[in-house]
C-alpha positions in Angstrom: -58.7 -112.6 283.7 -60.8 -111.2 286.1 -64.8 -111.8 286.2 -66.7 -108.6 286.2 -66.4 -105.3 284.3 -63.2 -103.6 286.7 -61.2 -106.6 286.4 -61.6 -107.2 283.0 -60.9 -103.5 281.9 -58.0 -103.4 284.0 -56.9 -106.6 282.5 -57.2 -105.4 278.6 -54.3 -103.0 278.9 -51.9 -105.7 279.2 -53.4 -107.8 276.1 -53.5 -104.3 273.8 -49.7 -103.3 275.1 -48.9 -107.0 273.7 -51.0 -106.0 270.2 -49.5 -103.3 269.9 -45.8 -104.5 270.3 -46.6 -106.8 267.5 -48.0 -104.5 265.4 -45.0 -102.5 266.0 -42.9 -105.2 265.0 -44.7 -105.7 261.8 -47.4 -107.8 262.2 -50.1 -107.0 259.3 -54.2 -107.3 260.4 -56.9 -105.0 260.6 -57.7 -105.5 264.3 -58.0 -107.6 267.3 -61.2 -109.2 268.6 -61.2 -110.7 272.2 -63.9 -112.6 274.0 -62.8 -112.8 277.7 -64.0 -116.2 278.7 -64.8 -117.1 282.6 -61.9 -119.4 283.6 -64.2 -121.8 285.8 -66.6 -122.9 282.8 -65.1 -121.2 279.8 -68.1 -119.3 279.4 -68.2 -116.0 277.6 -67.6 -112.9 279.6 -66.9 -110.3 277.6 -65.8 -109.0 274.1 -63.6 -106.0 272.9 -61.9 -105.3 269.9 -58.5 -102.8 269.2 -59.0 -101.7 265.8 -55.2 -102.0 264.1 -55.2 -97.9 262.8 -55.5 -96.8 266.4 -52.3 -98.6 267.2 -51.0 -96.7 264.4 -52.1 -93.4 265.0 -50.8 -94.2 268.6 -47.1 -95.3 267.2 -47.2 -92.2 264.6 -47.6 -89.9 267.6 -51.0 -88.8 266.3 -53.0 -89.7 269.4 -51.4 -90.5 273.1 -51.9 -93.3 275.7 -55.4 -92.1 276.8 -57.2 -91.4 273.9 -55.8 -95.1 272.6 -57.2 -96.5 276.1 -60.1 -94.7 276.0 -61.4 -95.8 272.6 -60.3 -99.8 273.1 -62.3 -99.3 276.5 -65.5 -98.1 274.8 -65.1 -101.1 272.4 -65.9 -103.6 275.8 -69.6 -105.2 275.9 -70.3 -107.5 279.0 -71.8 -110.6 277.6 -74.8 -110.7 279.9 -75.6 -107.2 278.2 -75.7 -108.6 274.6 
């Protein structure tokens, strides 16, 4: 994962896509919460959430790719901002 705010946004598509494949598949929790840890000291970087009835109103059809993206992304909190 990458080390500033870009990288790491860019980076939480491809950790959501894999959330939502295995809520698809039926995996049953109210949502996901990541802390993005740097990989040179394992210190925190970052923390987002995807909250589980997004991915459902995404899979239902009720909202499309964007609006999902949009609200995981306003979910992200740099850890030097907290």
């Amino acid at each position: 994962m990458g080390t500033d705010e870009g990288e790491i946004a860019s980076e939480m598509g491809y950790i959501s896509g894999a959330y939502i494949g295995l809520i698809n598949r039926g995996l049953e929790t109210e949502q996901m919460n990541v802390t993005a840890l740097d990989w040179m000291d394992d210190s925190d970087l970052a923390y987002w959430y995807v909250e589980t009835e997004w991915v459902d109103e995404y899979l239902d059809g009720d909202i499309d790719e964007d609006e999902l993206s949009m609200r995981i992304l306003l979910t992200l909190e740099m850890a030097d901002e907290s």
